[in-house]
C-alpha positions as CSV (number, residue, x, y, z in Angstrom):
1,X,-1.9,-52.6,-9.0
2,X,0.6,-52.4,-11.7
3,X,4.1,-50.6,-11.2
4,X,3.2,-48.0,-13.8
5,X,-0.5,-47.5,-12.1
6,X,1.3,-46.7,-8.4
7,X,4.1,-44.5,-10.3
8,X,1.4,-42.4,-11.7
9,X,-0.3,-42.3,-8.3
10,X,3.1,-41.7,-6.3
11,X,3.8,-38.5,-8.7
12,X,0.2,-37.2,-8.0
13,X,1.0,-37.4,-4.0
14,X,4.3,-35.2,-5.0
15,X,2.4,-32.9,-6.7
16,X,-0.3,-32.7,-3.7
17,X,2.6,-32.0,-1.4
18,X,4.1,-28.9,-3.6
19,X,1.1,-27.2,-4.1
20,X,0.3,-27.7,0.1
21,X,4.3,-26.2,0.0
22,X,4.1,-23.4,-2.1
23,X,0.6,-22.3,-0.3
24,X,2.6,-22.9,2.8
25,X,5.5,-20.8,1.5
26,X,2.9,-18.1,0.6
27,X,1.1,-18.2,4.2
28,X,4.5,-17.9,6.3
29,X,5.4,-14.7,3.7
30,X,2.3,-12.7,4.9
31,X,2.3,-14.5,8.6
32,X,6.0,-15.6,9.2
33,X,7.1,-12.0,10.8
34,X,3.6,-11.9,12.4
35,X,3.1,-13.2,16.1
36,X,0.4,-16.0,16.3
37,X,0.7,-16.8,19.5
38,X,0.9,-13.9,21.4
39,X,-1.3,-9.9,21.4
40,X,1.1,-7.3,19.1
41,X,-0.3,-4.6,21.4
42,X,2.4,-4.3,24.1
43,X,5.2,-3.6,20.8
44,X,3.5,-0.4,20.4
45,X,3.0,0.6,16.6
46,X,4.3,-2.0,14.0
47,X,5.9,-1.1,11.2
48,X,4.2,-3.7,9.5
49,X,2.0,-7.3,10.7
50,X,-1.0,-8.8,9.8
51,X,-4.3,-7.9,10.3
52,X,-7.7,-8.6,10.8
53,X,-11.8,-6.7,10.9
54,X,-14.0,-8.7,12.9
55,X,-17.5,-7.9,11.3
56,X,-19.5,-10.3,14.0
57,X,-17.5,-8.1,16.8
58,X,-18.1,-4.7,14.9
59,X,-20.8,-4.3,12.8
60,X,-20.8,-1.8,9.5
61,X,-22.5,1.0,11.6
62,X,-19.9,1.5,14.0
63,X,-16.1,2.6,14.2
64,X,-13.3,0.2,12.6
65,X,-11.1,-1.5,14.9
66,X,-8.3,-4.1,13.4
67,X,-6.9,-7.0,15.4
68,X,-3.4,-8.9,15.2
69,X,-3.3,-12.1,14.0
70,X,-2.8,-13.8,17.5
71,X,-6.4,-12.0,18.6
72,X,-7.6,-13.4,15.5
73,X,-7.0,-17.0,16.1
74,X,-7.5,-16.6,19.6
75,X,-10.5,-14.0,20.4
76,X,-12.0,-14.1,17.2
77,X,-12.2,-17.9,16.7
78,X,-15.2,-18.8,14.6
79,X,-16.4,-15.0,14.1
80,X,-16.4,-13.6,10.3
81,X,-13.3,-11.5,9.6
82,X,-12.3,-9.5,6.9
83,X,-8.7,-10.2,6.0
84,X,-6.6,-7.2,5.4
85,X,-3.3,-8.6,4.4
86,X,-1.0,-6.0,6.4
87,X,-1.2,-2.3,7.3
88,X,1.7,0.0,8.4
89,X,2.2,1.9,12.0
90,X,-0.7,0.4,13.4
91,X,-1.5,-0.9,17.4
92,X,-4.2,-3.7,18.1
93,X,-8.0,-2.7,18.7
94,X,-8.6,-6.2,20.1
95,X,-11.1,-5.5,23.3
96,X,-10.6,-1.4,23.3
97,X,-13.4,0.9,23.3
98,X,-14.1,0.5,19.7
99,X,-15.4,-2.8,20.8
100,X,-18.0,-1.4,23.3
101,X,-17.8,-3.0,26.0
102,X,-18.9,-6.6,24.2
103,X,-16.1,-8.3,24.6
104,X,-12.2,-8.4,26.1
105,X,-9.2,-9.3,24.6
106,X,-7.8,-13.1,26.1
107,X,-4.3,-12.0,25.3
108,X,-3.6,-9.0,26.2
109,X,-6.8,-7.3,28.4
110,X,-5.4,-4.6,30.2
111,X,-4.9,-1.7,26.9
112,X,-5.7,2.1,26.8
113,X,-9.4,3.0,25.1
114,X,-8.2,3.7,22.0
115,X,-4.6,3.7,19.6
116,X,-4.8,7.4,18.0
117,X,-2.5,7.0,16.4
118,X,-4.2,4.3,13.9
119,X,-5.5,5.3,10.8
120,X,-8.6,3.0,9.2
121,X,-9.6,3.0,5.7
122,X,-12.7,1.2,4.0
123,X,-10.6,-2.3,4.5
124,X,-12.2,-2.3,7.4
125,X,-15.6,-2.6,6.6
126,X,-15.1,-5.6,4.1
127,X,-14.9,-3.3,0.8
128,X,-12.4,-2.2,-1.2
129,X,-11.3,-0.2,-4.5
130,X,-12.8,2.9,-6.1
131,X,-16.3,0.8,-6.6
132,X,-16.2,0.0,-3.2
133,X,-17.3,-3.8,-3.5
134,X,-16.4,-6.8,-1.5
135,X,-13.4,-8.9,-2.4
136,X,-14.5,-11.7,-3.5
137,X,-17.6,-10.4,-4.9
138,X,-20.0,-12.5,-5.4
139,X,-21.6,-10.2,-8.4
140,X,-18.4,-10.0,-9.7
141,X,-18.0,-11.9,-12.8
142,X,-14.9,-10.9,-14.2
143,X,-11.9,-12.4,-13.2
144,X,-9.4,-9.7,-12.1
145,X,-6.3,-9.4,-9.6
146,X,-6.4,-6.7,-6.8
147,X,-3.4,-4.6,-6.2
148,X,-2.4,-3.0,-3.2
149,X,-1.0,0.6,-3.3
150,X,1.7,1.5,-1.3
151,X,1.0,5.0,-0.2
152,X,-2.9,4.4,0.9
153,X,-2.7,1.0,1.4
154,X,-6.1,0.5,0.0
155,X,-6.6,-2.7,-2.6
156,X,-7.9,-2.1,-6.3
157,X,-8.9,-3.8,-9.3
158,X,-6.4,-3.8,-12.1
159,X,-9.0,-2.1,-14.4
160,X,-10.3,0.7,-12.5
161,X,-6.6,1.9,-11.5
162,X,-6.1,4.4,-14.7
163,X,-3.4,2.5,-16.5
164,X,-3.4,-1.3,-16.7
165,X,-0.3,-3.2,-14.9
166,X,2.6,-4.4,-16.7
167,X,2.5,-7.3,-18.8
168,X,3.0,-10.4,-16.5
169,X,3.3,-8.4,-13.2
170,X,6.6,-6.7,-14.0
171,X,6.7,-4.2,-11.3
172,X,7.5,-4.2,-7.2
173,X,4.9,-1.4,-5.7
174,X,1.6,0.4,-7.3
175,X,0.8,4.2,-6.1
176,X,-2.8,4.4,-7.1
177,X,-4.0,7.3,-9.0
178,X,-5.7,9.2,-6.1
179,X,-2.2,9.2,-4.1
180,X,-0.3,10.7,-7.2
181,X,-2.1,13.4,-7.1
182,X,-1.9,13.8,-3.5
183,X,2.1,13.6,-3.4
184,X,2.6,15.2,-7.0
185,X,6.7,15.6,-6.7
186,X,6.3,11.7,-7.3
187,X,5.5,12.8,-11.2
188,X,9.2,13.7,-11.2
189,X,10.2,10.3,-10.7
190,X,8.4,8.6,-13.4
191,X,11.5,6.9,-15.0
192,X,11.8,4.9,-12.2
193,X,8.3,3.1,-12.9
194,X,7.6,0.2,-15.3
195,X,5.6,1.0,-18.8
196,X,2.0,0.2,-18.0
197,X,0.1,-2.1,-21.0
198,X,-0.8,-0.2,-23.7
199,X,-4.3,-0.8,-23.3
200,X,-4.9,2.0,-20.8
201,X,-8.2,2.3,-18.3
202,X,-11.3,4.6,-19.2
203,X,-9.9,7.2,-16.7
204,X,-6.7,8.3,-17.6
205,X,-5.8,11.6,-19.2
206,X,-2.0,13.1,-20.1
207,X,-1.3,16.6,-19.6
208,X,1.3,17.7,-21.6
209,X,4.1,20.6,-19.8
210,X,3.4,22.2,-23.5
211,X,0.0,22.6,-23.2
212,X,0.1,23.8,-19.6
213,X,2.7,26.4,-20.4
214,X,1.0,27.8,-22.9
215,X,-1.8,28.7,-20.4
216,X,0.3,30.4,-18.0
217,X,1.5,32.5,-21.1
218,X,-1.7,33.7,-21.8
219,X,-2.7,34.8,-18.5
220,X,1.0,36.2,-18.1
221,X,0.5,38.3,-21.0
222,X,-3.1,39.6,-20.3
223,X,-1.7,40.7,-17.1
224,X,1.6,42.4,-18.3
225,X,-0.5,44.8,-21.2
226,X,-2.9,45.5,-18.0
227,X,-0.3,46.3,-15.8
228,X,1.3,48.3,-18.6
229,X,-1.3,50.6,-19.6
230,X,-1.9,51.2,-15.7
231,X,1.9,52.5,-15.2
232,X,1.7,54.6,-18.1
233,X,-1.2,56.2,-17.3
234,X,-0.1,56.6,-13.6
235,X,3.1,58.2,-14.8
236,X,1.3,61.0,-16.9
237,X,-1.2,61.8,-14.1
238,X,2.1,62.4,-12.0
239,X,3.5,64.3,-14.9
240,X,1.2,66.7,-14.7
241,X,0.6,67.1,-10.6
242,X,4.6,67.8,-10.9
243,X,4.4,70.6,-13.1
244,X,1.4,72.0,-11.9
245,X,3.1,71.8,-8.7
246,X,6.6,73.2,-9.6
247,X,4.8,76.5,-11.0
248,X,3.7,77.6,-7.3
249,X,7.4,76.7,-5.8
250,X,9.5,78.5,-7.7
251,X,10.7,80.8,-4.9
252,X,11.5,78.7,-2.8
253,X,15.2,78.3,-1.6
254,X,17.3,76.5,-4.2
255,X,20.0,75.4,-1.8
256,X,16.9,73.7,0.2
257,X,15.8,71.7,-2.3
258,X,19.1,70.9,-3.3
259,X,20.3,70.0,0.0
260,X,17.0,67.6,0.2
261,X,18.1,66.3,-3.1
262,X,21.4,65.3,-2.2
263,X,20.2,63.5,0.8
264,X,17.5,61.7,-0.8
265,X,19.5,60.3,-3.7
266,X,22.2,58.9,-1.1
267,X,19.5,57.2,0.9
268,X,18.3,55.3,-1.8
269,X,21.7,54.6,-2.8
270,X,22.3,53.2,0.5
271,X,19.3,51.4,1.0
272,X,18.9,50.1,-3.0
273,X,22.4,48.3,-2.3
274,X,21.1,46.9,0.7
275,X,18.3,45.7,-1.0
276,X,20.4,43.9,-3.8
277,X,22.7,42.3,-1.2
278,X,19.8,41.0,0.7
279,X,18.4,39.5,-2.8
280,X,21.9,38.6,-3.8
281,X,22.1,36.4,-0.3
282,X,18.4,34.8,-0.6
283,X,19.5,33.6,-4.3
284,X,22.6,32.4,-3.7
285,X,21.6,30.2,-0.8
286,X,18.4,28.8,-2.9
287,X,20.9,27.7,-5.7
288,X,23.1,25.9,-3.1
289,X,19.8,23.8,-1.8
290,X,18.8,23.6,-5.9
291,X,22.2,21.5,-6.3
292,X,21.7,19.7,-3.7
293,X,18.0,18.7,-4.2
294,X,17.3,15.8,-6.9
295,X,14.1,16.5,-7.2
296,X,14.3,20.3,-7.9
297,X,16.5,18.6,-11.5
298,X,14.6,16.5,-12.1
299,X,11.5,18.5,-11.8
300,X,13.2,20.8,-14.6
301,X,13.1,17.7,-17.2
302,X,9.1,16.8,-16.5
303,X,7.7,16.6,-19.9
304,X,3.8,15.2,-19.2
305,X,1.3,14.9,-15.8
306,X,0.1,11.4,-15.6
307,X,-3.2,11.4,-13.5
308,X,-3.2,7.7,-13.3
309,X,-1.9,4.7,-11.1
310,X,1.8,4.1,-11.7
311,X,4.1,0.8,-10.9
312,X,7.4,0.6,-9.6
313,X,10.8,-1.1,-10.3
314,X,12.6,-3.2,-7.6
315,X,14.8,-0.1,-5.8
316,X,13.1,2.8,-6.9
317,X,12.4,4.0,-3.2
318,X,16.7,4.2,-3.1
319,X,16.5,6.9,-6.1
320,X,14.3,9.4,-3.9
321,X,16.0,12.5,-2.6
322,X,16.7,12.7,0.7
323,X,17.9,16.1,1.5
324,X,16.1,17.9,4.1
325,X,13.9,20.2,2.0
326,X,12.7,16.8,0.7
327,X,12.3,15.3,3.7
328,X,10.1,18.1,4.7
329,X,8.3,17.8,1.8
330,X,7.4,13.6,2.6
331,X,6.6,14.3,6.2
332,X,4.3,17.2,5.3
333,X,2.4,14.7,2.9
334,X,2.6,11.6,5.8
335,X,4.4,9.8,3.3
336,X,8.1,9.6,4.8
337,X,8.3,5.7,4.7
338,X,9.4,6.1,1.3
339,X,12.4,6.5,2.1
340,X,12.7,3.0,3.7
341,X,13.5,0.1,2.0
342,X,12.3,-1.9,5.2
343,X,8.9,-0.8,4.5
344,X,8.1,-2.2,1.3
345,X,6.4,-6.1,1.4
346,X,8.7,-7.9,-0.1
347,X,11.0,-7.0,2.7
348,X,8.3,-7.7,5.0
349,X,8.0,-11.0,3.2
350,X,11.7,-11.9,3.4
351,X,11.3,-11.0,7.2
352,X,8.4,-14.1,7.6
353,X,10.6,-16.6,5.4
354,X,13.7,-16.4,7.2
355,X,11.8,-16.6,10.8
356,X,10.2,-19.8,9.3
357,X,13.4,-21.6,7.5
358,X,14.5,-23.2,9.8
359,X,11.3,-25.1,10.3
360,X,9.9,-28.0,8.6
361,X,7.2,-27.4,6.3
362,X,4.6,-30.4,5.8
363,X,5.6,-30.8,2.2
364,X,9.2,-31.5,3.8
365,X,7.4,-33.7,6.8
366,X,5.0,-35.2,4.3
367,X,8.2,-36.7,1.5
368,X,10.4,-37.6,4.7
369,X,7.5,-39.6,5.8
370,X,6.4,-41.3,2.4
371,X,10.3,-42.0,1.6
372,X,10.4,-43.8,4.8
373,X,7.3,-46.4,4.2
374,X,7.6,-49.6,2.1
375,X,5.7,-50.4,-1.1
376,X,2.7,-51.3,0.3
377,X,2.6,-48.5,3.0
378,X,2.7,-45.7,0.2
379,X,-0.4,-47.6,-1.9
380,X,-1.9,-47.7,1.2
381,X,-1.5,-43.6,2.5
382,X,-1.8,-43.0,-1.4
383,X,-5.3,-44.9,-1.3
384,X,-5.8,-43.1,2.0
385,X,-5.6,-39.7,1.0
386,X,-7.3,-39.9,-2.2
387,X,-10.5,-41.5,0.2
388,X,-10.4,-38.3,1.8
389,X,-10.1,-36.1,-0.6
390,X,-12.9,-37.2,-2.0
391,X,-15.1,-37.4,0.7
392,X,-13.9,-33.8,2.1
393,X,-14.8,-32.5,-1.7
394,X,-18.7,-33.9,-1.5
395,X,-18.9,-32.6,2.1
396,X,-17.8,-29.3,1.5
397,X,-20.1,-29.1,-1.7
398,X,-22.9,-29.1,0.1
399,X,-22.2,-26.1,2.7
400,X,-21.5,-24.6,-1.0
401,X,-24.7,-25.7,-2.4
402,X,-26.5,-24.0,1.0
403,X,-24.5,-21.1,1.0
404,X,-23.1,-22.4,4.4
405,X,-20.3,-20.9,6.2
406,X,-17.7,-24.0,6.8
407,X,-16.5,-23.1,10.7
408,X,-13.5,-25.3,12.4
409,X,-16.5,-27.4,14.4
410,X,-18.0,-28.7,10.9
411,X,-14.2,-29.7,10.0
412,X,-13.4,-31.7,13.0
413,X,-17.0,-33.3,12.8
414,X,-16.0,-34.6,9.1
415,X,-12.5,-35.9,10.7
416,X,-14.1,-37.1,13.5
417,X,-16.7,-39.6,11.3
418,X,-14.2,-40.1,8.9
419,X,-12.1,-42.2,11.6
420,X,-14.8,-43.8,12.9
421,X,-16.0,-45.2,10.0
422,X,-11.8,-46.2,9.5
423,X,-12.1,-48.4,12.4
424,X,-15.4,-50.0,11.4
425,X,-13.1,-50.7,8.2
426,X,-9.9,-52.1,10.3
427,X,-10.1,-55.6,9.5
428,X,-12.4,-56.3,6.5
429,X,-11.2,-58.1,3.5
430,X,-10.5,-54.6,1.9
431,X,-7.9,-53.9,3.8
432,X,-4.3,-53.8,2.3
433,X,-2.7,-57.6,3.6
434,X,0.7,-56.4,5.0
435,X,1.9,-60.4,4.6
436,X,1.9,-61.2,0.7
437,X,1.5,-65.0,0.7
């Protein structure tokens, strides 16, 4: 083998390793502030962590129940699961009643019947999005990213969300279009989002503040002319009971009636002061929480409705108002982790790659270990790995070809033959000569 033949092969051993690192890099984002070897249960609610559906443990008929990753790997071991990336504020199911009684958790087995305070969407049943399909699915044949929203924590399809994503995934969180509606004071924030493509989704419709306030006007002024004609015609019938009325009381005392008079008009004068203090008080403190509330501005300056999914800029949760009226306002609508940053996934994220920098990843192992060899050692490992890669690719093809699920036994089988037939090898006139002559 020639120096430039090796040189090419060295480079594609690199290139192995930096893929196997940035898929590394990517698994200990989603699973680096997850616990793998221990139950989550006994921390209570998570914020945020990893988790699993087991569909062998709880089939479609029956209720949802999510596990932690540690259950997964441990209690769950060769079962099918249904990966559901993380969920918020929620306790693990592994072995509760949920599982009936089939089987109990290895980790953690003494937990109360059920976590009420969970919440379970269609994740758990393996199908996602408004069309409600697997992920991947199989019947599926265009090619399209899935985007988690923020507020439901449900996963969609970038074309059925309304509004197509920004070009080249310029954006930080998605609210799907069924949770604007739901938490409309969000339509205030708008500014804070990133333009969608202009190639918008079949679904989406604008409703401009013009065209809506032009329908309130109408039904403001069919009312007023009603109401109008009523209090005319009210006044006239009183016109006349009066001065039917007056006819028949003429002889009555006059310093009665005027007595009455002069009581009745400082009453009212009393009580129609009163009145406007009272009004006077209730304004004056609405103006003082209207100062003080971002939202109430900004609502003033709303120009369109956008009934479609909107995406975020990095920081936009910081913008929110957080005075109490608005903090009200989240908590009515269950939406209060808004209003921390900690929340988000990328922070999430940042959490699992700062518990995991300080180990080595393989890429790191796998260059301290091939800097290390001599020349003929790396043609060797080189020739090595490129035997197994292509023995691992025909094996796997044919659990492919059968529709086969590949489970962790059928992997240490292939391993396992793979060294034997190694040793039947040890020896032959193949093998590398570590002595050049």
């Amino acid at each position: 083998m020639d120096k430039g033949e090796l040189g090419e092969d060295v480079v594609s051993m690199v290139d192995v390793l930096q893929e196997d690192n940035d898929l590394e890099e990517e698994a200990n984002a989603v699973f680096g502030d997850s616990d793998d070897q221990h139950c989550t249960y006994p921390k209570g609610y998570l914020s945020r962590q990893a988790l699993y559906s087991c569909s062998t443990c709880i089939p479609a008929t029956s209720e949802p129940a999510g596990v932690c990753l540690a259950c997964s790997l441990t209690c769950h071991d060769g079962h099918e699961l249904y990966e559901l990336y993380t969920k918020r504020n929620f306790r693990c199911d592994c072995g509760n009643s949920r599982f009936k009684g089939i089987m109990k958790c290895k980790l953690c087995p003494d937990k109360d019947k059920t976590n009420s305070k969970n919440s379970y969407n269609q994740n758990f049943k393996g199908v996602y999005c408004t069309c409600h399909k697997p992920y991947p699915d199989p019947e599926d044949e265009i090619e399209d990213e899935m985007i988690q929203c923020v507020v439901c924590e449900d996963w969609y399809h970038s074309r059925h969300l309304g509004s197509l994503p920004p070009a080249e995934g310029d954006f930080q969180e998605m609210i799907c279009d069924a949770c604007m509606e739901r938490c409309p004071f969000l339509q205030a924030y708008l500014s804070l989002s990133a333009p969608s493509q202009t190639g918008l989704g079949p679904s989406q419709q604008v409703i401009t503040k013009e065209e809506k306030d032009f329908t309130v006007d109408v039904v403001k002024s069919e009312k007023t002319e009603s109401t109008k004609a009523e209090a005319e015609s009210e006044a006239n019938d009183v016109k006349t009971r009066d001065n039917q009325t007056s006819c028949g009381k003429e002889a009555e005392s006059k310093q009665t009636v005027s007595s009455l008079s002069s009581s009745d008009e400082t009453k009212k004068q009393v009580n129609g002061e009163e009145d406007e203090s009272k009004k006077d008080a209730v304004k004056n403190e609405q103006r003082a929480a209207e100062c003080d509330c971002k939202l109430f501005q900004l609502q003033a300056s709303i120009t369109e409705i956008r009934s479609a999914a909107s995406f975020w800029n990095t920081g936009w949760r910081c913008q929110l108002c957080t005075c109490n009226s608005c903090k009200d306002l989240y908590s009515s609508l269950g939406v209060s982790f808004l209003m921390d940053e900690q929340d988000t996934i990328v922070a999430y994220e940042e959490r699992g790659k700062q518990a995991q920098a300080s180990k080595m990843t393989s890429y790191e192992s796998g260059m301290q270990a091939l800097e290390g060899m001599g020349r003929i050692n790396q043609v060797e490992a080189i020739h090595g790995y490129n035997d197994m890669k292509n023995e691992l690719t025909d094996y796997l093809r044919e659990f492919a070809d059968q529709g086969k699920v590949v489970t962790s036994e059928d992997i240490k089988s292939f391993f396992d033959s793979m060294q034997s037939r190694k040793r039947q090898r040890t020896g032959s006139a193949s093998t590398i000569q570590y002595q050049c002559k």
